[in-house]
DSSP file (Angstrom, degrees, kcal/mol; ACC not computed):
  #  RESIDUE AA STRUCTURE BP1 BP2  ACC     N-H-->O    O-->H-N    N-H-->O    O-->H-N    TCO  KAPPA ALPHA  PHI   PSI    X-CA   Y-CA   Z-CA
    1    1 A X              0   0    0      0, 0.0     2,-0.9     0, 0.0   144,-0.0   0.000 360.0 360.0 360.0 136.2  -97.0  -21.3   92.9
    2    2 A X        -     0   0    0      4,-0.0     2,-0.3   103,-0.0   103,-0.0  -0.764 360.0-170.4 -71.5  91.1  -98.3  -19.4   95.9
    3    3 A X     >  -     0   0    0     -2,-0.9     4,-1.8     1,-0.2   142,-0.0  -0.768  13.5-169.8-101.3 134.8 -102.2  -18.7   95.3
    4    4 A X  T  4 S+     0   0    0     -2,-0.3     5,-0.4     2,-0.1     4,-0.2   0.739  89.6  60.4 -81.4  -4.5 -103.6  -16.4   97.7
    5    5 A X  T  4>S+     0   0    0      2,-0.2     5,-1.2     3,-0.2     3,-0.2   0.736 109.8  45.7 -90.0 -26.0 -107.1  -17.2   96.4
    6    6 A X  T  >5S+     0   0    0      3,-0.2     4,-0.6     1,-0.2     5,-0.3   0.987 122.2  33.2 -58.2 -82.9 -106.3  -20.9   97.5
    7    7 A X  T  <5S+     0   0    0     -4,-1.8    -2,-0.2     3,-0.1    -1,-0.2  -0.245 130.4  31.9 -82.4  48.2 -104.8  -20.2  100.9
    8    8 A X  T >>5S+     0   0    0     -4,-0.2     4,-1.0    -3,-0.2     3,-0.9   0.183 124.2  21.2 -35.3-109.8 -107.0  -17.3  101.6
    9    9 A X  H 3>5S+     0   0    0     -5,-0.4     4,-3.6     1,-0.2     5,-0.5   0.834 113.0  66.2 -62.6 -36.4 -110.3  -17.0  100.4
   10   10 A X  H 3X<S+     0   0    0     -5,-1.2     4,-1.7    -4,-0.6    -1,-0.2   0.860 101.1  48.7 -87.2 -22.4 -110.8  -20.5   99.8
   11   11 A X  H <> S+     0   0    0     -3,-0.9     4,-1.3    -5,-0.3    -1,-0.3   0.930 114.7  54.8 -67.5 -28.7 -110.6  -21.5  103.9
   12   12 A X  H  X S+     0   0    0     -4,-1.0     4,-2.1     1,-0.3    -2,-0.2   0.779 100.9  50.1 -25.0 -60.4 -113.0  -18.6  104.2
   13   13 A X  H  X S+     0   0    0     -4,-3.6     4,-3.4     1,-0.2    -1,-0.3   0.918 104.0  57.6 -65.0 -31.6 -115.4  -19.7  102.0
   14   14 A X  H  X S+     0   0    0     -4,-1.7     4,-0.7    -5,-0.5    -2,-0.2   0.874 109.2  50.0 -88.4 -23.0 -115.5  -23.1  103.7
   15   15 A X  H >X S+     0   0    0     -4,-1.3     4,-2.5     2,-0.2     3,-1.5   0.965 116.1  45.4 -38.2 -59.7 -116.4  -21.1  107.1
   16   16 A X  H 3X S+     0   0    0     -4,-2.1     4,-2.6     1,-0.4     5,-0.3   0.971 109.1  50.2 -62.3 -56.6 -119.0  -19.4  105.1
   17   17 A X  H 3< S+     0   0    0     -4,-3.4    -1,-0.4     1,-0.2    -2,-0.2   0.507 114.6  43.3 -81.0   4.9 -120.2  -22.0  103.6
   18   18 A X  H X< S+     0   0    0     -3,-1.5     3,-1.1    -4,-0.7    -2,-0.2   0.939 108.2  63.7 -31.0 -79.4 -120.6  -24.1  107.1
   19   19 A X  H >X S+     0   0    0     -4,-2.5     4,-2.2     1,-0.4     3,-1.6   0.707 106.7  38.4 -19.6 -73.6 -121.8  -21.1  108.4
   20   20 A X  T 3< S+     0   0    0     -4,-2.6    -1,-0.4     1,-0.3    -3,-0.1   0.503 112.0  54.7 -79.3   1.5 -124.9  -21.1  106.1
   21   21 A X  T <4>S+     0   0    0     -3,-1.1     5,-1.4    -5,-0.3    -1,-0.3   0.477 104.3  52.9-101.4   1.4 -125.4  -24.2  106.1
   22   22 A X  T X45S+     0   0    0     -3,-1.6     3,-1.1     2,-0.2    -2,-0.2   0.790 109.6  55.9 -84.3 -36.4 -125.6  -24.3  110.2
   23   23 A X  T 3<5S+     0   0    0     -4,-2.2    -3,-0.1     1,-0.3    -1,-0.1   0.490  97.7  62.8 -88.1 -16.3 -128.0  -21.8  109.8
   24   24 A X  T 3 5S-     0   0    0     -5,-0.1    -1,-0.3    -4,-0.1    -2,-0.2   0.621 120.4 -92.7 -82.9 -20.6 -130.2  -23.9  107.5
   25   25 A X  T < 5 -     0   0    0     -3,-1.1    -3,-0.1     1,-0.1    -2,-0.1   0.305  48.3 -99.8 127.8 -25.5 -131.0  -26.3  109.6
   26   26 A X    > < -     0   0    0     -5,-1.4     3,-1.1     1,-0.1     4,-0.1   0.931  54.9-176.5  48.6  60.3 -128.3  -28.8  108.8
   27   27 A X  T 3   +     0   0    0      1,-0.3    -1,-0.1    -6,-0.1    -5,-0.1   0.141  65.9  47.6 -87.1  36.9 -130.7  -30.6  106.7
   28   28 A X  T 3  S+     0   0    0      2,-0.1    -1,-0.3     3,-0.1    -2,-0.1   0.169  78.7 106.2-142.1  31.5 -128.8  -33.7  105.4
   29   29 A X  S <  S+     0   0    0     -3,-1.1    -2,-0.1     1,-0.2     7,-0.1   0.780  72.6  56.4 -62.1 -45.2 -127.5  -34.5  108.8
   30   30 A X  S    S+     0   0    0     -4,-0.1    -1,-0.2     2,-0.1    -3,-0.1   0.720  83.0 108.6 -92.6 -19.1 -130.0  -37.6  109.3
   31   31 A X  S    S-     0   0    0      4,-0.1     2,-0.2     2,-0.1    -3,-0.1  -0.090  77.7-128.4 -49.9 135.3 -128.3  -39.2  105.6
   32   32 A X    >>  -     0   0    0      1,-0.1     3,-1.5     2,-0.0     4,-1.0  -0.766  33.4 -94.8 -96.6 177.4 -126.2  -42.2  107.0
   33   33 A X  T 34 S+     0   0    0      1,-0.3    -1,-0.1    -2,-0.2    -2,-0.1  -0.047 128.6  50.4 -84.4  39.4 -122.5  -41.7  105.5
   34   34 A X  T 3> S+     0   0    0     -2,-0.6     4,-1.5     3,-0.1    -1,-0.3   0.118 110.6  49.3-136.3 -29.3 -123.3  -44.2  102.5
   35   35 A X  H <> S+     0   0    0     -3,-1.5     4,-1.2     2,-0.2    -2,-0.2   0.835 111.9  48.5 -89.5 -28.3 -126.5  -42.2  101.8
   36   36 A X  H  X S+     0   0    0     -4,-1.0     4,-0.9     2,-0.2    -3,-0.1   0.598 109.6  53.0 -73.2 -21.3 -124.4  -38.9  101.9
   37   37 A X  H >> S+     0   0    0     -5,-0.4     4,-1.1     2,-0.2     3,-1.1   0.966 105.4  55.3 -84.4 -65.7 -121.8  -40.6   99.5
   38   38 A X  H 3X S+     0   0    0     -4,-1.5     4,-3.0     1,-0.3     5,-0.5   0.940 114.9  40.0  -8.9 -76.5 -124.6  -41.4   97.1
   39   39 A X  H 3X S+     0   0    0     -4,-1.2     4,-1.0     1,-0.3    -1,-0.3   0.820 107.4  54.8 -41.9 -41.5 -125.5  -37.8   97.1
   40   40 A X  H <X S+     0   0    0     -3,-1.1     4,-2.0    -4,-0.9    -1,-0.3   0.881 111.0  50.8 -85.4 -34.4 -122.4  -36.1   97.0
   41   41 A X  H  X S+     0   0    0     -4,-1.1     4,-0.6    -3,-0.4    -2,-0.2   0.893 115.2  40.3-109.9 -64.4 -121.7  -38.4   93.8
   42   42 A X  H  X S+     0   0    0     -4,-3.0     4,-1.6     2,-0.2     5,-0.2   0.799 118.7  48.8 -72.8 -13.5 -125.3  -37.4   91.8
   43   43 A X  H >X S+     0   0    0     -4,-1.0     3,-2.9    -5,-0.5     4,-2.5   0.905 108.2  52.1 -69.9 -65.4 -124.9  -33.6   93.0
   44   44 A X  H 3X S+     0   0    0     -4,-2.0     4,-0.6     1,-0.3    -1,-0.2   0.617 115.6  43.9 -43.0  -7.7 -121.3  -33.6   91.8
   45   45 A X  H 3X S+     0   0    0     -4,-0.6     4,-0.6     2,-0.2    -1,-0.3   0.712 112.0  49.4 -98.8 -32.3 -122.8  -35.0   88.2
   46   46 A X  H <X S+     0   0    0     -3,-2.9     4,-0.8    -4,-1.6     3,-0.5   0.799 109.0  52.1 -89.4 -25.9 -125.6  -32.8   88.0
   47   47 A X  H >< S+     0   0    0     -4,-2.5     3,-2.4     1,-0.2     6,-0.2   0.995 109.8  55.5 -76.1 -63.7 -123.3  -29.7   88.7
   48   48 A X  H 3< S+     0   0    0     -4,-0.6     3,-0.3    -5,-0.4    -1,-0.2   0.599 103.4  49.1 -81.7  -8.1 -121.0  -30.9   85.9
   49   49 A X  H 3< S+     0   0    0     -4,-0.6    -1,-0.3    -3,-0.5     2,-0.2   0.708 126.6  24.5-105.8  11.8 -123.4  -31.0   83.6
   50   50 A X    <<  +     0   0    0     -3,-2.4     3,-0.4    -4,-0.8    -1,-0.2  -0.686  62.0 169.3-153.9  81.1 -124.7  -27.2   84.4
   51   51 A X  S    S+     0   0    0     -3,-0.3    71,-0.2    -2,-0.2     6,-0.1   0.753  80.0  43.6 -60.3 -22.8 -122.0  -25.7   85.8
   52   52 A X  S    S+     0   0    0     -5,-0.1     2,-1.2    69,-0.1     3,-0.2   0.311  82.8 106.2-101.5   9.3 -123.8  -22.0   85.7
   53   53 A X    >>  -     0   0    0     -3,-0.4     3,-1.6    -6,-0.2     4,-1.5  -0.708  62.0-168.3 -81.6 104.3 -126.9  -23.8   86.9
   54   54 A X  H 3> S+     0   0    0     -2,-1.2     4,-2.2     1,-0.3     5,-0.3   0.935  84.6  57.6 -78.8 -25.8 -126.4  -22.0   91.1
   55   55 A X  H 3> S+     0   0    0      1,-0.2     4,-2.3    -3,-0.2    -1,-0.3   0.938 107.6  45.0 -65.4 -24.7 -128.9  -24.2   92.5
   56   56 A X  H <> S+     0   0    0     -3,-1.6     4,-0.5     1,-0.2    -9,-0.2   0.846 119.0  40.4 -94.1  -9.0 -126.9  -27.0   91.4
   57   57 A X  H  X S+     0   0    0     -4,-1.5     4,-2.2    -3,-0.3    61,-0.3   0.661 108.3  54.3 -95.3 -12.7 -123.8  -25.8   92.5
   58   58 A X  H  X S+     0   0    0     -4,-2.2     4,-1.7     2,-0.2     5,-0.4   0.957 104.8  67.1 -67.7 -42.4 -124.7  -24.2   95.8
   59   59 A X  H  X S+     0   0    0     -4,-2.3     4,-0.9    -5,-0.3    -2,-0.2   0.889 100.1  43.1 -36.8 -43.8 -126.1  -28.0   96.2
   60   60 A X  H >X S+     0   0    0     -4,-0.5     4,-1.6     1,-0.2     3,-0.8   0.970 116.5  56.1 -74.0 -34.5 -122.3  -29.8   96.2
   61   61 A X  H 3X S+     0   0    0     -4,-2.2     4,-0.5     1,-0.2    -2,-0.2   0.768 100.1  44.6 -65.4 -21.1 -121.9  -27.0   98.3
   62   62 A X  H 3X S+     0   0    0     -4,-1.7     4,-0.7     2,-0.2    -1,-0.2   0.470 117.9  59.6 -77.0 -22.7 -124.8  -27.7  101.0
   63   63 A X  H X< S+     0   0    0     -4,-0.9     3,-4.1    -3,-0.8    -2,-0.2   0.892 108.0  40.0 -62.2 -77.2 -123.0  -31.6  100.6
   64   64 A X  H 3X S+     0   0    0     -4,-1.6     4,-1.1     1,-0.3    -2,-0.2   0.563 100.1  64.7 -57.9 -16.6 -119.8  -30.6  101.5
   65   65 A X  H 3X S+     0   0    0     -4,-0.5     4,-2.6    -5,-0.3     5,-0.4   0.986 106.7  52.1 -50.6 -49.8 -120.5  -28.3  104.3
   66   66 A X  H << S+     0   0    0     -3,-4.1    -2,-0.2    -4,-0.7    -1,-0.2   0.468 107.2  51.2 -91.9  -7.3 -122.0  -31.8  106.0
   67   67 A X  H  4>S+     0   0    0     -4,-0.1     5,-2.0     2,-0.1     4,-0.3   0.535 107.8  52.9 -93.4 -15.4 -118.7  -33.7  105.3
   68   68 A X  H  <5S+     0   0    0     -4,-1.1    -2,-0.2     3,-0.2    -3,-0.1   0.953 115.0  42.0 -58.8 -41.7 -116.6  -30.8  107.0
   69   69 A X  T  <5S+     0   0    0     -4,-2.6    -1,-0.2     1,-0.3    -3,-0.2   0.629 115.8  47.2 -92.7   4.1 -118.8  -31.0  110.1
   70   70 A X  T   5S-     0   0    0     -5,-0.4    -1,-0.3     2,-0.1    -2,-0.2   0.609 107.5-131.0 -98.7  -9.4 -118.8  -34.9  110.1
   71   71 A X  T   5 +     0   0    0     -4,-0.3     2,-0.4     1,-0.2    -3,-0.2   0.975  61.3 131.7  64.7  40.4 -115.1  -34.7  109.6
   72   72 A X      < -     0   0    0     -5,-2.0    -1,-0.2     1,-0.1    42,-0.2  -0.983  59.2-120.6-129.0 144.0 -115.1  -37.2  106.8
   73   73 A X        -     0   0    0     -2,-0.4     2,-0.3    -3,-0.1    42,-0.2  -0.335  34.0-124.4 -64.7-174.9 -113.4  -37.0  103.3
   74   74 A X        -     0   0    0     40,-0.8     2,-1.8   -34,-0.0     3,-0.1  -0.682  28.6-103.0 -99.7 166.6 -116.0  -37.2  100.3
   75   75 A X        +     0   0    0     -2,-0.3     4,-0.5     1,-0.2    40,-0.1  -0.640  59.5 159.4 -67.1  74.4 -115.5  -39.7   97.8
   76   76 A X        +     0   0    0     -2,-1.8    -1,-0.2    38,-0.2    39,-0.1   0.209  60.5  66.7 -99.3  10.0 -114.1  -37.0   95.6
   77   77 A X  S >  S+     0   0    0      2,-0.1     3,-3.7    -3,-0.1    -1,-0.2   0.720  97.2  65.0 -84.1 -39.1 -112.0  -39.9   92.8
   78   78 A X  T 3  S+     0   0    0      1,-0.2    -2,-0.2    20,-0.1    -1,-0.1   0.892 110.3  29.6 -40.2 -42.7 -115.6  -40.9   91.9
   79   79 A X  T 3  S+     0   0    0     -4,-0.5    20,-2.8    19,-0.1    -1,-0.2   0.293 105.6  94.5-106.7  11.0 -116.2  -37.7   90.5
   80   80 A X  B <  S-a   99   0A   0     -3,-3.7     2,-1.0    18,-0.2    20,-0.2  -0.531  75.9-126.0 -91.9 165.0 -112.7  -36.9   89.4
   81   81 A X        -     0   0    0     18,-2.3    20,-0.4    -2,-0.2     2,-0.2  -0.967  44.1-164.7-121.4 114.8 -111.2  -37.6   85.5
   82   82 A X        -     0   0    0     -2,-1.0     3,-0.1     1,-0.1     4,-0.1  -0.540  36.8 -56.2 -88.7 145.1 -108.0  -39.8   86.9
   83   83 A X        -     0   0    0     -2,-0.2     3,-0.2     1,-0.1     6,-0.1  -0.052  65.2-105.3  -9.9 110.4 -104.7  -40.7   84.7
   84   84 A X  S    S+     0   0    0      1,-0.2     2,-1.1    -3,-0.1    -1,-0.1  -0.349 110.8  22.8 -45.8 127.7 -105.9  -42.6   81.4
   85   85 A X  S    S+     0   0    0      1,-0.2     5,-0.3    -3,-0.1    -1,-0.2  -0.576  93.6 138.7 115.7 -59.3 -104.9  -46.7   82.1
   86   86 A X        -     0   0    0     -2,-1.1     4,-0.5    -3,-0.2    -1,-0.2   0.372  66.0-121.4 -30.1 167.7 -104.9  -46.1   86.1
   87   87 A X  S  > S+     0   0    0      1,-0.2     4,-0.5     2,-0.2    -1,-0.1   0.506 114.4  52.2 -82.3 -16.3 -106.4  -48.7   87.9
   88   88 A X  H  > S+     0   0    0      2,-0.1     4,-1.3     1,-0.1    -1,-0.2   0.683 100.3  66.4 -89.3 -12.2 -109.0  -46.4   89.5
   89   89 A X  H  4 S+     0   0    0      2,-0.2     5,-0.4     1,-0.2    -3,-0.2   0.846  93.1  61.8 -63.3 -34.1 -109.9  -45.1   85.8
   90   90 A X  H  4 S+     0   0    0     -4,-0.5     3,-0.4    -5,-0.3     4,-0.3   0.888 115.7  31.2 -32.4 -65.7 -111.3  -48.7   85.0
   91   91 A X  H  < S+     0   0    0     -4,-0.5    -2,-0.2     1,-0.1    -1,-0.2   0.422  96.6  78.9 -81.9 -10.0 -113.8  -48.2   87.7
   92   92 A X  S  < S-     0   0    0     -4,-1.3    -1,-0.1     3,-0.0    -3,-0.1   0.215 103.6-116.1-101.1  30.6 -114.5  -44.5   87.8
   93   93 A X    >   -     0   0    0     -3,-0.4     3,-1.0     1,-0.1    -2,-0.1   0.917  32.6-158.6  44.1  75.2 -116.9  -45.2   84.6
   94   94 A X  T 3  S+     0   0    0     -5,-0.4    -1,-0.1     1,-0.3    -4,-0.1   0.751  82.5  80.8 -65.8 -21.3 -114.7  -42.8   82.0
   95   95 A X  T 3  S+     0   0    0      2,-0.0    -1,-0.3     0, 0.0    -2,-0.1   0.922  78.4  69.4 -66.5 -48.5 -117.4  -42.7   80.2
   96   96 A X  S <  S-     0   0    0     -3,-1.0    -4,-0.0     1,-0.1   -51,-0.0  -0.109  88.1-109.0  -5.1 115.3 -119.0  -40.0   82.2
   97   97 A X        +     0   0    0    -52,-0.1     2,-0.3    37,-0.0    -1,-0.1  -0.327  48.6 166.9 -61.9 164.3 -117.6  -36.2   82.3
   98   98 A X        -     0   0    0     35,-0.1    37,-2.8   -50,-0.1     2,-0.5  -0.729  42.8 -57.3-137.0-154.6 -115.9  -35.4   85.7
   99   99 A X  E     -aB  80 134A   0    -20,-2.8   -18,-2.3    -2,-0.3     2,-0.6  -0.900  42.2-152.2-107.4 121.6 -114.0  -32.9   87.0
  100  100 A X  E     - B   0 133A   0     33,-2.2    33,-1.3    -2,-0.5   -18,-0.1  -0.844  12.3-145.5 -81.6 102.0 -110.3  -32.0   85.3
  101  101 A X  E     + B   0 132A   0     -2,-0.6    31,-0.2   -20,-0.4     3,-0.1  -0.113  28.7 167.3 -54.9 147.6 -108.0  -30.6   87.6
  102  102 A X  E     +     0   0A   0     29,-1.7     2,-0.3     1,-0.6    -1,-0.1   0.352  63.4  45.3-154.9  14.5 -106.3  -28.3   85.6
  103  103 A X  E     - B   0 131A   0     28,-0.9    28,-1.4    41,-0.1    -1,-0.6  -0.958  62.9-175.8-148.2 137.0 -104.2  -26.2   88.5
  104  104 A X  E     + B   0 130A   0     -2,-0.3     2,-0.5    26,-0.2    26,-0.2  -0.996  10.3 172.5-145.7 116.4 -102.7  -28.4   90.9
  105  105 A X        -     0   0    0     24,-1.9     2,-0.1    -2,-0.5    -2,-0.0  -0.836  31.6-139.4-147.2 103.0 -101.0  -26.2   93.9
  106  106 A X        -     0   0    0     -2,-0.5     2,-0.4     1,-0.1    23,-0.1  -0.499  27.1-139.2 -81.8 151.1  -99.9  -29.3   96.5
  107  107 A X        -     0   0    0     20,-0.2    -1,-0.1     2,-0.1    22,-0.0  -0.843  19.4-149.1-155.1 131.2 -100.8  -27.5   99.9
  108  108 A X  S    S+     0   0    0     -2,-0.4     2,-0.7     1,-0.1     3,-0.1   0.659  80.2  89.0 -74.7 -14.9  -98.7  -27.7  103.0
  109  109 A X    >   -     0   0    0      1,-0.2     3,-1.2     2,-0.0    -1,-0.1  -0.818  53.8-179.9-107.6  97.8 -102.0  -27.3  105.0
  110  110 A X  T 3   +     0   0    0     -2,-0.7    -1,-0.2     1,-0.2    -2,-0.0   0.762  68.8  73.6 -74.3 -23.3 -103.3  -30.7  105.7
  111  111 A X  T 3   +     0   0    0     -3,-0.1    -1,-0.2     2,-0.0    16,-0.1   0.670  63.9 113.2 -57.0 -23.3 -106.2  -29.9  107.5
  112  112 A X  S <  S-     0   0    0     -3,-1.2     2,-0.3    14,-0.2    14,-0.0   0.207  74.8-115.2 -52.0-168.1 -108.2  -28.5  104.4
  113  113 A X        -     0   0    0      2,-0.1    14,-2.7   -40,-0.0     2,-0.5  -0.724  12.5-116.1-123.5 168.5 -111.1  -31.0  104.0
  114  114 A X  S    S+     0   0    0     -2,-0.3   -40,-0.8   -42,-0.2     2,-0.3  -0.936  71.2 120.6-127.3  90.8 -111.6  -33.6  100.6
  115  115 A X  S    S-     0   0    0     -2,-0.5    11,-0.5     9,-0.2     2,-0.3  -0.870  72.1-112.4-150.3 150.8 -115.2  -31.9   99.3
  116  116 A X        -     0   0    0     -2,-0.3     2,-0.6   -56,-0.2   -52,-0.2  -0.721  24.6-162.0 -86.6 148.6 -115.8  -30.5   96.2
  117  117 A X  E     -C  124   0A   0      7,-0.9     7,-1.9    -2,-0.3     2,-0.1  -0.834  22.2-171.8-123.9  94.0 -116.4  -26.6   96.8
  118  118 A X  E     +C  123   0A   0     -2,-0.6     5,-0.2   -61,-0.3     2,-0.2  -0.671  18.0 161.8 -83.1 170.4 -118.4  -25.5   93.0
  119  119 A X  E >   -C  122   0A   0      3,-1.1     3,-0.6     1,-0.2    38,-0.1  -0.589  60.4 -43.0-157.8 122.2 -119.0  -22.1   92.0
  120  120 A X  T 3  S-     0   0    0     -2,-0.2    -1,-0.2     1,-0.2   -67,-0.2  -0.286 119.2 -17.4  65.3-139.1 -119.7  -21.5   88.5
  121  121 A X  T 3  S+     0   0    0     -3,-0.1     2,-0.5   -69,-0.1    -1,-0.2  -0.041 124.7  76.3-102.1  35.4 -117.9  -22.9   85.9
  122  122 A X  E <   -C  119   0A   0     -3,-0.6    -3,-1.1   -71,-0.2     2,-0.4  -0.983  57.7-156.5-145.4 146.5 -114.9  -23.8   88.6
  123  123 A X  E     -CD 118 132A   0      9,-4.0     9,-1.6    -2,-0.5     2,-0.5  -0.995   4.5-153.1-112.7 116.0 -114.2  -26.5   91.5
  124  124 A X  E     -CD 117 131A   0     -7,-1.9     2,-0.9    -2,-0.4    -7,-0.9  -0.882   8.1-170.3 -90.5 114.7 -112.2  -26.5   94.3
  125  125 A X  E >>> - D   0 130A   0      5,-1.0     3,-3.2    -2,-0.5     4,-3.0  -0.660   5.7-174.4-111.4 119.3 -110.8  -29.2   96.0
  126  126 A X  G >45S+     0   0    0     -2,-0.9     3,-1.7   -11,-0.5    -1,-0.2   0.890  76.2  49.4 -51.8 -57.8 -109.5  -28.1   98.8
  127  127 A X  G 345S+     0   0    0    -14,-2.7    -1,-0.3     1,-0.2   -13,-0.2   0.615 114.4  47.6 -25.2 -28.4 -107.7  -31.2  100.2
  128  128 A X  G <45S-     0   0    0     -3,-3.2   -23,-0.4     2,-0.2    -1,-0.2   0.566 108.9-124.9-105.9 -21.0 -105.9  -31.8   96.9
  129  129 A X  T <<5S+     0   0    0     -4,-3.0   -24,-1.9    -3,-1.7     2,-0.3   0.918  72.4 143.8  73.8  49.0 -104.8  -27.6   96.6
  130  130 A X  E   < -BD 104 125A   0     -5,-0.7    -5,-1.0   -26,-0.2    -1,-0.3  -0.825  47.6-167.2-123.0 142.0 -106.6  -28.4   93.3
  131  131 A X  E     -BD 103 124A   0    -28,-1.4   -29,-1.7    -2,-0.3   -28,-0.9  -0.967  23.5-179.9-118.6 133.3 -109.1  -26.2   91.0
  132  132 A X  E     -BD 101 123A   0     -9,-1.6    -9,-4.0    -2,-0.2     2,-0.3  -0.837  23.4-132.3-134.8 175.0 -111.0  -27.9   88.5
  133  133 A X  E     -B  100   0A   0    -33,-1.3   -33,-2.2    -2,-0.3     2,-0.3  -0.919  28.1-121.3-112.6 141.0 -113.7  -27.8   85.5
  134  134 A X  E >   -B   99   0A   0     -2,-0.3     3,-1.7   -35,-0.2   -35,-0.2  -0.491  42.2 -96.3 -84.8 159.4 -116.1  -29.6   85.0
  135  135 A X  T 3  S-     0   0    0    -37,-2.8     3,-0.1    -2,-0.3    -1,-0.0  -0.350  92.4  -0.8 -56.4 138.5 -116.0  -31.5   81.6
  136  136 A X  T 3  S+     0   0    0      1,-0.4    -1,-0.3     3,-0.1     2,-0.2   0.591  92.2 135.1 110.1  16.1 -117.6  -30.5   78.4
  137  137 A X    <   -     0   0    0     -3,-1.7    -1,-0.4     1,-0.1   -87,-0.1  -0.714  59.7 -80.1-104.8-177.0 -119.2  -27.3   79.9
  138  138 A X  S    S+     0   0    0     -2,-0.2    -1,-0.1    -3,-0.1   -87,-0.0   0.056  84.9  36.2 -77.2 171.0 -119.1  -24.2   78.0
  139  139 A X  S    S-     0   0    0      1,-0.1     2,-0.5    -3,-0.1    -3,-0.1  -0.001  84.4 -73.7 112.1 129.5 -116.7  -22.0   77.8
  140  140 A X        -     0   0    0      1,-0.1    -1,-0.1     0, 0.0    -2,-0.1  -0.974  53.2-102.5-117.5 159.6 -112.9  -22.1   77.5
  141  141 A X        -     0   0    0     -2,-0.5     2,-0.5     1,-0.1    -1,-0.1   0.443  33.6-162.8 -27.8 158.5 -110.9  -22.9   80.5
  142  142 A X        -     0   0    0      7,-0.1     2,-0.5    -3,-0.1    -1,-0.1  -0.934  24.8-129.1-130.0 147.5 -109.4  -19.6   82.1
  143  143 A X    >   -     0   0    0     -2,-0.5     3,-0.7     1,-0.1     6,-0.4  -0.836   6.0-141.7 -94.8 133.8 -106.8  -20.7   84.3
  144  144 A X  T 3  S+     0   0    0     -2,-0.5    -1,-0.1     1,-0.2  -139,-0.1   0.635  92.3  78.4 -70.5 -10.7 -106.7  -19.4   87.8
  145  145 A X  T 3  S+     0   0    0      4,-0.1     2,-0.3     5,-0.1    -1,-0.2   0.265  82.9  69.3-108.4  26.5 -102.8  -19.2   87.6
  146  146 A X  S <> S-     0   0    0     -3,-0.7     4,-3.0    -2,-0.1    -4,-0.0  -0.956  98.9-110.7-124.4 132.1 -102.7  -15.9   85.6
  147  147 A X  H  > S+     0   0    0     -2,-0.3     4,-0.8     2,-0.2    -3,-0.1   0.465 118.2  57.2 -17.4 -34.5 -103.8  -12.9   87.2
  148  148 A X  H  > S+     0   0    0     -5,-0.2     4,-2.2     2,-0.2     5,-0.3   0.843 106.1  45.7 -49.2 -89.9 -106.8  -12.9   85.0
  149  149 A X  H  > S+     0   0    0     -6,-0.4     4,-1.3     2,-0.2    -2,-0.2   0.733 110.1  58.6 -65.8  -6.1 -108.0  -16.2   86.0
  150  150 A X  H >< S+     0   0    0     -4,-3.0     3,-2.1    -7,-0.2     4,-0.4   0.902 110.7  45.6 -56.5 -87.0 -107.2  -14.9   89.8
  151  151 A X  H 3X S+     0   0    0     -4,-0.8     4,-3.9     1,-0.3    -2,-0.2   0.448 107.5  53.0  -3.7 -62.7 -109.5  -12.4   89.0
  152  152 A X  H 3X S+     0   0    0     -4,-2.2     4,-3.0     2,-0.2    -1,-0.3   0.934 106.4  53.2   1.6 -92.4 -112.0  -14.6   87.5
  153  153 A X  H XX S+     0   0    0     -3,-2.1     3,-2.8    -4,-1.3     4,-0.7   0.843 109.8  51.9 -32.3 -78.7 -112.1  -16.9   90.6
  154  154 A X  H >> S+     0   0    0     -4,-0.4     4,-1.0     1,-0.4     3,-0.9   0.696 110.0  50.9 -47.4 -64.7 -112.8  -13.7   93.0
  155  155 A X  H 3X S+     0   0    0     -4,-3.9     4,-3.3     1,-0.3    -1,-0.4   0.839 109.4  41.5 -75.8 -14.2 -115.2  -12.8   91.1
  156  156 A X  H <X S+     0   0    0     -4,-3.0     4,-0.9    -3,-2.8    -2,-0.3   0.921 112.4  52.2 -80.9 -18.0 -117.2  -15.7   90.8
  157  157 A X  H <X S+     0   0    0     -3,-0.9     4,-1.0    -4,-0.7    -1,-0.2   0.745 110.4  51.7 -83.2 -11.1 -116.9  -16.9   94.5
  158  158 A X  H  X>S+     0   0    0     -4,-1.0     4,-1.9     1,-0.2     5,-1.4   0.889 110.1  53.9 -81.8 -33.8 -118.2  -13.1   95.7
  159  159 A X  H  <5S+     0   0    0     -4,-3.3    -2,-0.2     1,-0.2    -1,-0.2   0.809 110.1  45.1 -58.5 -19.3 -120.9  -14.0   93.1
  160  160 A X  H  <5S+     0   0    0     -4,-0.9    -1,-0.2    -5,-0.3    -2,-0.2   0.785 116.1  40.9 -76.9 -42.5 -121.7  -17.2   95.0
  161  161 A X  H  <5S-     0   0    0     -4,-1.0    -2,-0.2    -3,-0.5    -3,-0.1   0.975 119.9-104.1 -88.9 -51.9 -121.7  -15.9   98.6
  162  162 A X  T  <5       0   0    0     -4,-1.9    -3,-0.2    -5,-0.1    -4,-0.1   0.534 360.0 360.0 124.3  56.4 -123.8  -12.5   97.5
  163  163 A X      <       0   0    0     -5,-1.4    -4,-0.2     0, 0.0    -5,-0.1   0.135 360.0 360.0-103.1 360.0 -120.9   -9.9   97.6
């Protein structure tokens, strides 16, 4: 499937959300990249367990601005739910909700970055051409891959920026 809300908006937003976060100050800038992996790990937990909480999702977003401009992936398996058995599943504490991919759209564009992008009750990762939920929050899934869940998306990422 072709999403334009994938390859569209979603490099957009990751401008935007640079953008404001250049504009902030670039305040996690002095974390060294072990103290930013740490971070990116407890934001991405605290977002998943109040996805509709916007401070806590504008937070993974204020992460991931600051692995776009460092040019570094995130540790984004920590905070993923992998394959049941796998050998990273062992280690990625299952006990713990993560994030469920549940639209998987393999992306031609290698350049996107591997950060989590939240808004709302929805995830992006762009690097993977992946949207996910986070676990056990409220709601059921809508799937972006209906017209509907396009819809959806749009609206929640204009609700994110202030549109």
């Amino acid at each position: 499937m072709n999403s334009p809300f994938l390859s569209t908006r979603v490099p957009a937003l990751i401008d935007e959300v640079v953008a404001m976060y250049r504009a902030a100050g670039r305040p996690l800038a002095s974390l060294s990249d072990q103290a930013l992996d740490e971070r990116f790990v407890g934001e991405v937990e605290n977002y998943i367990e109040d996805p509709q909480n916007a401070a806590r999702f504008r937070s993974v977003n204020t992460i991931a601005a600051e692995y776009m401009l460092r040019r570094r992936a995130a540790p984004v398996a920590k905070v993923l739910r992998l394959k049941k058995g796998s050998e990273h599943e062992a280690r990625n504490q299952p006990h713990k909700p993560k994030l469920a991919v549940f639209l998987d759209v393999p992306s031609e564009d290698y350049r996107l970055p591997m950060v989590v992008l939240a808004f709302g009750r929805f995830a992006v990762i762009p690097g993977l051409g992946a949207i996910a939920q986070p676990e056990g929050s409220n709601g059921k899934p809508l799937r972006p891959d209906t017209k509907a869940g396009e819809e959806q998306l749009q609206r929640e990422f204009n609700w994110l920026i202030g549109l």
